[in-house]
Structures are given as C-alpha cells and as structure tokens.
N, C-alpha and C positions, 0 to 999 in steps of 0.2 A: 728514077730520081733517088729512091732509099739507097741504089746501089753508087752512086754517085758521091752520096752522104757520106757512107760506111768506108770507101776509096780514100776522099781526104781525109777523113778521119785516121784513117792509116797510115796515111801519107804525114798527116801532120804528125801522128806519135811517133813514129820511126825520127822524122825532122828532130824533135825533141830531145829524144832521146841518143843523135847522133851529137847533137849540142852539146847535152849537157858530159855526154862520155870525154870529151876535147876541153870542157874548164878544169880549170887547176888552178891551185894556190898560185901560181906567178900570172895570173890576170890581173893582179891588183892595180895597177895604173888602168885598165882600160876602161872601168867607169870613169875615173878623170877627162880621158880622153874623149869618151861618147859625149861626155858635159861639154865639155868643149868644141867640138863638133856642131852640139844642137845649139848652143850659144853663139856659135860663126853663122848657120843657118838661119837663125832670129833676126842677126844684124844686117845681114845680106837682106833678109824679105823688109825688116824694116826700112832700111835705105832707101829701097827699090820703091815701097811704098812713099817714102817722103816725096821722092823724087818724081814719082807720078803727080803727086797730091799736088807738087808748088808749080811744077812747069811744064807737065803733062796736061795740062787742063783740069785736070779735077777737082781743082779748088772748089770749081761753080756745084759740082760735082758733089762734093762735101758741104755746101753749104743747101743746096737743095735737099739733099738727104737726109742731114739733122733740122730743117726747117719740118719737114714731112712727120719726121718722128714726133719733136716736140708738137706740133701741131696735131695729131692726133691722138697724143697723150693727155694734151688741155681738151682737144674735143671730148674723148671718154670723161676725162671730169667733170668737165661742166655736162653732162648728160645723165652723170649718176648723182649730181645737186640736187635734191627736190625743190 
C-alpha cells in the first residue's frame, strides 16, 4: 500500500511539473475560456435539472423532499422547547 502511495505521488509530481514546464505568458485568454466552459456546464446541468423537475415527474419529487426536510427541522425544534 505505502508503495502505491509513493508511485502516485510520483506520478502526480512529474504530472505537475510537466504542466507547469508548457504555461507561458500567452495562456492568458484560457482562464476566460475554462470560465466559460464551467458556466456552459452549470447551464446545461441546470436545464436538465429544470427539465426533470417540471415534466419528468419530480415535481412530487420536490415537493416531498422539502416537505421531509422542513418537517423535521420544526420536529428538532419543537423537541429542543422545554
């Protein structure tokens, strides 16, 4: 197992350090770009998510869910009331 460890350990410093050898000053749009990327990723998962939520059935789905929660958030309270 410790030699396993020690392996990616290796594995990842080399990784790293073959990374950071290839940035250079003209990377500078690619932060831009990675934003932009994980912001088309958000909209896509949200979508998907709405889309489930209205006409996938899971309305009942959400409404059972936060029923459960709030309901046992009033249970803990009224339990810690003296």
């Amino acid at each position: 197992m410790k030699y396993l460890y020690i392996s990616s350990a290796r594995i990842l410093q080399r990784l790293r350090s073959a990374i950071s050898a290839h940035t250079n000053a003209h990377d500078s749009g690619q932060a831009t770009t990675e934003y932009a990327l994980v912001l088309l990723g958000a909209a896509i998962i949200a979508l998907l998510v709405v889309a489930w939520a209205t006409d996938g059935g899971g309305a009942g789905r959400i409404g059972e869910l936060f029923d459960s929660v709030i309901g046992n958030i009033l249970g803990r309270a009224d339990a810690v009331q003296p």
